[in-house]
N, C-alpha and C positions, 0 to 999 in steps of 0.2 A: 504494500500500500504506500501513495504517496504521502507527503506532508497535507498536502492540499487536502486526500482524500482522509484523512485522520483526521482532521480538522472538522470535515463533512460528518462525519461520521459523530463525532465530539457533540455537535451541534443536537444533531436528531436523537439520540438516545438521552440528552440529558431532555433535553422536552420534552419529550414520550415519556421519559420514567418518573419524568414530576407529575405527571398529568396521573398515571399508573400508581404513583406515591400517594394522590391526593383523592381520587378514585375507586382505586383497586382494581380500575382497566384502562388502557388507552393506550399499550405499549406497541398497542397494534399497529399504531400508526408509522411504528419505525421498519418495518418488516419492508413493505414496498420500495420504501425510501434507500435503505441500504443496499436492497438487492439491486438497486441502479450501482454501483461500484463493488460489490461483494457477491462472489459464484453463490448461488442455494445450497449448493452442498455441502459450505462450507459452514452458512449460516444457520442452516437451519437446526443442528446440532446442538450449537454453541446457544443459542436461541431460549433449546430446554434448561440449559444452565445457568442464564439470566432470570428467567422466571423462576427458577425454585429460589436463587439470592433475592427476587426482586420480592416473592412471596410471602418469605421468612422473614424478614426485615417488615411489611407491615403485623404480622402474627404475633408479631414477638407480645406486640402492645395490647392487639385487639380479638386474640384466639376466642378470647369468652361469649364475644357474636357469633360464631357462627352457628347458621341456622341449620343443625344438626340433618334435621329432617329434610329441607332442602339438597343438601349433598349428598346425602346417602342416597335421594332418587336419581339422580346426575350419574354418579360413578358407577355401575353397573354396564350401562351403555356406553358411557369414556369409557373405559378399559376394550371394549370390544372395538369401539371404533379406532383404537391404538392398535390394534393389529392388523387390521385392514390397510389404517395407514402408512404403518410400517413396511408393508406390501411393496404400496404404490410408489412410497420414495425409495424404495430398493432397485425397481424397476426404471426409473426415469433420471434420465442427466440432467446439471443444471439448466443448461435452456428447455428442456421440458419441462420441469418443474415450477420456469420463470414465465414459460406459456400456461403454463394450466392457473397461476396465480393472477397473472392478465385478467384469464377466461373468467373468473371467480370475482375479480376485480369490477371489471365490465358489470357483470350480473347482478352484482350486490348494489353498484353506485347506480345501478336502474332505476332498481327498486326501491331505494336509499328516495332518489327525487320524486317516484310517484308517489311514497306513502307522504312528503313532505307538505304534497298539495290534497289532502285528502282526509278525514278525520282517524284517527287511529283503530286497527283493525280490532272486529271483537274476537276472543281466538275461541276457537271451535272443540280444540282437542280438551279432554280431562285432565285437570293439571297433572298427574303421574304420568300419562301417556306423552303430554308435551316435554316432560321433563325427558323421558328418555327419549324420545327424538332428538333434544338438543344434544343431550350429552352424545347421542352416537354419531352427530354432527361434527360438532367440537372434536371429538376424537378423532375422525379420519381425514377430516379437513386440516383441522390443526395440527396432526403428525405429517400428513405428505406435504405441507406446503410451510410449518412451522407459522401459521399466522389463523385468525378468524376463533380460534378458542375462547380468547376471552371475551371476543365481541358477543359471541353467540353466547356464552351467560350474559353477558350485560344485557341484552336484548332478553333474554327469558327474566332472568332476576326485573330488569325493570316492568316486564310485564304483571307480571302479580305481583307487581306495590312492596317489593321488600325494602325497609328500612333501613336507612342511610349505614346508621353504623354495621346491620348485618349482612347490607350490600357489598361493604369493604369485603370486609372480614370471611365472608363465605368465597365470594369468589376468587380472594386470594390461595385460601386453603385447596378450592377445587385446582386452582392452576399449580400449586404448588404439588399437590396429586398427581398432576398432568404431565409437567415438566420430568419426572422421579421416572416417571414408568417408561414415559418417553424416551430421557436421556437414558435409563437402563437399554432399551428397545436399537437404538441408534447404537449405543457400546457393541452389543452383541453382535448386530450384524455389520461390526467394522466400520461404522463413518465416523469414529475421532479419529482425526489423521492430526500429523504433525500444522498442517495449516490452522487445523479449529483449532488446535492448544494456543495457539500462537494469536489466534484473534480473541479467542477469549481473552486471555490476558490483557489487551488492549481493551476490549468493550467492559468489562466486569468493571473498571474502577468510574467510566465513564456512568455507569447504569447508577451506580452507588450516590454519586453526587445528584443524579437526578431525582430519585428514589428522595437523600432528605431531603431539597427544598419541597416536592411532591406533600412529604409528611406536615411541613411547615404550613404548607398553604391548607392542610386540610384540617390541622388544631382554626381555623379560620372560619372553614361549611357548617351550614347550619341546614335542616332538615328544607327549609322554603327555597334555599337556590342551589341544593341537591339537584334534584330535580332537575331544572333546565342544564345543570351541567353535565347530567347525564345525559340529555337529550344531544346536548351542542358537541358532546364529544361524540357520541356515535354518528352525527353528522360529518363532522372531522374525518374521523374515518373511513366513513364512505368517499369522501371528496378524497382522500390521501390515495387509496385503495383504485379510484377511478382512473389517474394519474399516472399509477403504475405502468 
């Protein structure tokens, strides 16, 4: 990497992991962004190993939210959808991977703009059933392309109205679940290579400094502009994700 692109890189992850800091998601937004200068293969690895630092650092404070019963519907179908995943990024080089994340891209920032001019959808499914849809979502999406995880809780958790602090808190626990079985999953079938050890190093201290100010801003939130900030950042990321 260059100077120039270290720099780039410095930039996005510390904004993403304030937002992720002050949230408990929106790390999403750096996935796109870096894979303009960083191979997928490289990153998406390294990826699971930022999220379980970035996870465990909000945990440390706010473990006592999480909405137990929430995650235990979730991880059942994460885990399967982790093996599927693991499949697909075994099978595909990085410009496949940088194609299928486009295609993913494209589709989501659609949808993103038509629900934006439209009242918000009633959802159809029984919350259990929706839960594991999402989670098996998150899981095969999230493993072959290492991005859309934590969107896709932020999207379920905001949909049934959970509370600020259990919003954090759960969704960190589920991505730090995530991240564990993941980066196990990636060990196994050989993708740390000497290149991820090497970017890791590089991004880990960069995520860290994003991560406190992130924590700063969110001793800040208060439950009434919750709310729009979960709205405005999932916009964010459809716009970021569009881009790609």
């Amino acid at each position: 990497m260059s100077a120039l692109e270290i720099v780039y890189c410095f930039a996005v992850i510390v904004f993403a992991y304030a937002l992720r800091g002050g949230t408990g998601f929106g790390a999403v937004l750096v996935m796109p962004l870096l894979a303009l200068v960083i191979p997928m293969k490289a990153l998406v690895p390294v990826w699971s190993i930022l999220s379980v630092v970035a996870g465990a650092s909000i945990l440390r404070h706010d473990y006592r939210h999480i909405a137990w019963a929430d995650f235990l519907l979730l991880m059942p179908t994460c885990l399967l959808g982790v093996a599927f995943g693991l499949y697909f990024y075994k099978m595909f080089d990085s410009p496949s991977l940088a194609r299928g994340l486009g295609a993913l891209v494209v589709i989501y920032g659609a949808l993103s703009l038509r629900a934006s001019t439209r009242p918000a959808p009633i959802w159809q499914l029984p919350r259990k059933s929706l839960a594991r849809l999402v989670g098996l979502i998150a899981g095969a999406i999230g493993t072959t392309f290492g991005a859309l995880t934590s969107l896709s809780f932020a999207m379920y958790f905001d949909a049934i109205r959970m509370p600020m602090d259990q919003f954090r808190a759960t969704i960190s626990a589920a991505l730090v679940t995530m991240g564990v079985v993941r980066g196990f999953g990636y060990f196994v079938i050989g993708e740390y290579t000497s290149e991820v050890w090497v970017l890791l190093a590089i991004t880990l201290p960069m995520s860290l400094v994003g991560i406190y100010f992130g924590n700063r801003f969110y001793a800040e939130l208060n439950e009434r502009i919750f709310r729009p900030l979960v709205s405005l950042t999932l916009i964010a990321c459809g716009f970021a994700l569009m881009v790609k």
